[in-house]
C-alpha positions as a printed NumPy array, in Angstrom:
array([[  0.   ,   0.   ,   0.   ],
       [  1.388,   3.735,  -1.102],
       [  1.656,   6.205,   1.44 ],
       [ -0.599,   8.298,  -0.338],
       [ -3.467,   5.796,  -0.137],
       [ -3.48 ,   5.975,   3.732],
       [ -6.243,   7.35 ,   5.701],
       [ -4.808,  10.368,   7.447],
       [ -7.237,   9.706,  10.586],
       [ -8.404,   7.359,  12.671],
       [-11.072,   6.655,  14.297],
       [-11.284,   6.579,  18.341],
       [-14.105,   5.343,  20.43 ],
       [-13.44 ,   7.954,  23.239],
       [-12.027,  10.959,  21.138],
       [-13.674,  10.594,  17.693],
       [-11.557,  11.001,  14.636],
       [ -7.577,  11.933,  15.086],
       [ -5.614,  12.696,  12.67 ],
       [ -1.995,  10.008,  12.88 ],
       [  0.18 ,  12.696,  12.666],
       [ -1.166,  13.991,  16.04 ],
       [  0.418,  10.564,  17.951],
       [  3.262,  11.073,  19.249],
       [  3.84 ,   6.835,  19.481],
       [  1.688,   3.93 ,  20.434],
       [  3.326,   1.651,  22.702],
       [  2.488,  -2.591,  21.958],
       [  3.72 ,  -4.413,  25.532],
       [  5.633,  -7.92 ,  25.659],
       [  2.493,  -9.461,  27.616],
       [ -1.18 ,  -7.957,  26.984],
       [ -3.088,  -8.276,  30.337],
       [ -7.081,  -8.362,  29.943],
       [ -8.475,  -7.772,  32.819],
       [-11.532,  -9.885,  33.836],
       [-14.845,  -9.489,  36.322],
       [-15.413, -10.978,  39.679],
       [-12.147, -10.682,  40.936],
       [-10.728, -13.17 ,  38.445],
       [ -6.912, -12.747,  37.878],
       [ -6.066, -10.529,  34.989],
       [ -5.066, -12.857,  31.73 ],
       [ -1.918, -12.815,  30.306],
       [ -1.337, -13.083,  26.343],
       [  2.193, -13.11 ,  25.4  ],
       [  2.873, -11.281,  22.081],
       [  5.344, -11.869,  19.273],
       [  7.011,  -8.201,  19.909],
       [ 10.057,  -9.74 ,  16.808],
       [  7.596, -10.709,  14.371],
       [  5.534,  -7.326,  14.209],
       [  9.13 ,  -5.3  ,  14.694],
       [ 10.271,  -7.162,  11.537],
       [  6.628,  -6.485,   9.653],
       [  6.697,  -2.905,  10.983],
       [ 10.668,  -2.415,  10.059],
       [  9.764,  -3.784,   6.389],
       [  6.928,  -0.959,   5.883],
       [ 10.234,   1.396,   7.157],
       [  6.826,   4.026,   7.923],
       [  7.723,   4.607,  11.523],
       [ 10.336,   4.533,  13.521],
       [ 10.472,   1.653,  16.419],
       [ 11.953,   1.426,  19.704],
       [ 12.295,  -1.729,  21.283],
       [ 12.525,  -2.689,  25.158],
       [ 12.258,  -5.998,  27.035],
       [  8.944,  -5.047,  28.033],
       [  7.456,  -3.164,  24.894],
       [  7.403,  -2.241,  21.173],
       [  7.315,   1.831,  20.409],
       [  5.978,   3.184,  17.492],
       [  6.379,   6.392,  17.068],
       [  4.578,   8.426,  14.717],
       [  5.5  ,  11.759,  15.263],
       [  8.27 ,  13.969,  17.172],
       [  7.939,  17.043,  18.307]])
């Protein structure tokens, strides 16, 4: 896909539409925790942090900044 044929917003359920130049990065974590009712321990879902750094890194859209614990995209510095 060209860079020209992205959508230049996206849509939010909490803040309605936002333009992607207007976040600063979106951070993925090493382990997603979903947290659950009743007082029912939080699950854990591990996540293949190399796999989307080597998808992301082959786009070459954003830069990425890689931890132990996360994945940083960041799309755009001030």
């Amino acid at each position: 896909m060209a860079q020209q044929d992205l959508d230049p917003y996206i849509d939010t359920i909490e803040f309605g539409p936002v333009e992607f130049r207007a976040i600063e990065w979106l951070e993925i974590p090493a382990v997603a925790r979903l947290s659950r009712p009743s007082n029912v321990p939080d699950r854990e879902i591990p996540q293949n942090l190399a796999q989307l750094e080597a998808r992301l890194a082959s786009c070459g859209l954003f830069p990425i900044q890689r931890s132990d614990e996360s994945l940083r995209i960041v799309g755009y510095s001030r």
